[in-house]
C-alpha positions in Angstrom: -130.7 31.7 -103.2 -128.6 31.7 -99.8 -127.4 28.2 -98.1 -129.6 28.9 -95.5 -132.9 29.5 -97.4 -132.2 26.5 -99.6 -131.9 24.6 -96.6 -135.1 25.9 -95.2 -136.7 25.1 -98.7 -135.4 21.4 -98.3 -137.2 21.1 -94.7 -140.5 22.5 -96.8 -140.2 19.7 -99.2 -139.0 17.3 -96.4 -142.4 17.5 -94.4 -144.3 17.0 -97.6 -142.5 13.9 -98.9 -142.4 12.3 -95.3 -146.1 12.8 -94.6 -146.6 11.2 -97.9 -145.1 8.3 -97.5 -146.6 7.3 -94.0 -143.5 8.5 -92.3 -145.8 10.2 -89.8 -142.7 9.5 -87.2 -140.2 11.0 -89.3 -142.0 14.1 -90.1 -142.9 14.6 -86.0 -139.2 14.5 -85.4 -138.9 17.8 -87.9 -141.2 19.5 -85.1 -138.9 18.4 -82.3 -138.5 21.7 -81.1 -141.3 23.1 -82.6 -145.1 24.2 -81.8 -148.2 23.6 -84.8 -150.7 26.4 -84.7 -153.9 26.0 -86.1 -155.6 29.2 -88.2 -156.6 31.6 -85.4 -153.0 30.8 -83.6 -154.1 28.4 -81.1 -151.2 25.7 -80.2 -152.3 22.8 -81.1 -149.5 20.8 -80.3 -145.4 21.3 -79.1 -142.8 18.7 -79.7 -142.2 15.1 -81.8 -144.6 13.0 -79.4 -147.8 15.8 -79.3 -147.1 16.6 -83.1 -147.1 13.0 -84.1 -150.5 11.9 -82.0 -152.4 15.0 -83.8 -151.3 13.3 -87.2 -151.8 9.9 -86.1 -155.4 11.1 -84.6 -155.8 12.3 -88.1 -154.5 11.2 -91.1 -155.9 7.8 -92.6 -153.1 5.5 -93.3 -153.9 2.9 -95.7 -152.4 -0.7 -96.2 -149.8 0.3 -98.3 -148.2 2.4 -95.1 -149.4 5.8 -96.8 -152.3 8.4 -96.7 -152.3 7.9 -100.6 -151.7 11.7 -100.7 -149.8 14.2 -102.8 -148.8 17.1 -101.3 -147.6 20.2 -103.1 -146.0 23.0 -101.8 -145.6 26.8 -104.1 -145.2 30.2 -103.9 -142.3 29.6 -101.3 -141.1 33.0 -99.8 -138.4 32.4 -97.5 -136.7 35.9 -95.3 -133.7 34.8 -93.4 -131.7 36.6 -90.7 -128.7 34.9 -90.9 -126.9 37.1 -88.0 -129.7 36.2 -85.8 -130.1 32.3 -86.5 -133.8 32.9 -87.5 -136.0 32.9 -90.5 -139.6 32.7 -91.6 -141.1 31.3 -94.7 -144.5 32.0 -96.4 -146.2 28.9 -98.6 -149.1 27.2 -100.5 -150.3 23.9 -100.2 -152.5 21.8 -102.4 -153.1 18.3 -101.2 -154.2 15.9 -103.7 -155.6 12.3 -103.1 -156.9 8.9 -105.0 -157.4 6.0 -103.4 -160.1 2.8 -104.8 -163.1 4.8 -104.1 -161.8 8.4 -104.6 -160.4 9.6 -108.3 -157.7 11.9 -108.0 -158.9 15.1 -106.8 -157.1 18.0 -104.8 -158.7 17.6 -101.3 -157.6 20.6 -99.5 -155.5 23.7 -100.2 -154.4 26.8 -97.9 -150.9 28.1 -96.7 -148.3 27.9 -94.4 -146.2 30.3 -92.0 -143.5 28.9 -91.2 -140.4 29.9 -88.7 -137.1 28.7 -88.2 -134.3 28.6 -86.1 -130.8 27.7 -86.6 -129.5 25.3 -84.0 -126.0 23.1 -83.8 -125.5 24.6 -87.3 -128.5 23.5 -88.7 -132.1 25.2 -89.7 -135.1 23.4 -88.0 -138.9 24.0 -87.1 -139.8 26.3 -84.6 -143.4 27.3 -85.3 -145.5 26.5 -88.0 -149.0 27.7 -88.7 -151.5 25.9 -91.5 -154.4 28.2 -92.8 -156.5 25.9 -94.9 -158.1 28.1 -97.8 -160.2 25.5 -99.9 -161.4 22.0 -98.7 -162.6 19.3 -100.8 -163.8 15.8 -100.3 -161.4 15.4 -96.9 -163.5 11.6 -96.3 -160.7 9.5 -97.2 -158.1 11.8 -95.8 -159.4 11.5 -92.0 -159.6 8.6 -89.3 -162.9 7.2 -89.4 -164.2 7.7 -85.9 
């Protein structure tokens, strides 16, 4: 595997491990440049702030400072043109959750499209589209409204 597809591969993980530990901040600031799409290809949201209120809006944090998820993320397929600075990426998901009133359970599962560009040297975010597939008890995952 190239530098630069192992690099992208990192920034999959990256988002995954961030979003799990409450670092809803931290995983924004990976989108800083970046738009989310949702499953038909509407924007949903461009840049750290709008990309960090749709998680905030979202995701239930509990008192330990985490969603009290697991994210998984497979079947990574990562094209890169080097020579052009850009590369996309093609991914599963399967989130799984437990929390006191929820055993552990996958909640939600679908894919990701992914694209990159290379900036200053470095791969970041520059579009990436979630297609949920399967949903499961999503209760505790969302903001109670």
């Amino acid at each position: 595997m190239s530098s630069s597809a192992r690099e992208i591969e990192n920034l999959l993980y990256l988002y995954a491990e961030r979003l799990d530990l409450g670092d809803l901040e931290g995983m924004a600031a990976m989108f800083a440049a970046a738009e989310f799409v949702g499953p038909e290809g509407e924007v949903h949201g461009r840049g750290c702030d709008a990309i960090k209120a749709i998680y905030t809006a979202y995701v239930r944090i509990y008192a330990d400072g985490t969603p009290m998820t697991h994210h998984v993320t497979t079947n990574v397929i990562i094209e890169v043109d080097d020579e052009a600075g850009t590369a996309t990426s093609r991914s599963y998901f399967t989130v799984f959750q437990a929390t006191d009133e929820l055993a552990l359970q996958p909640i939600i599962a679908g894919r990701y499209h992914d694209d990159f560009t290379r900036s200053n040297g470095r791969w970041q975010f520059s579009r990436r589209q979630m297609m949920p597939w399967l949903e499961g008890d999503m209760s505790h995952h969302q903001q109670r409204n």
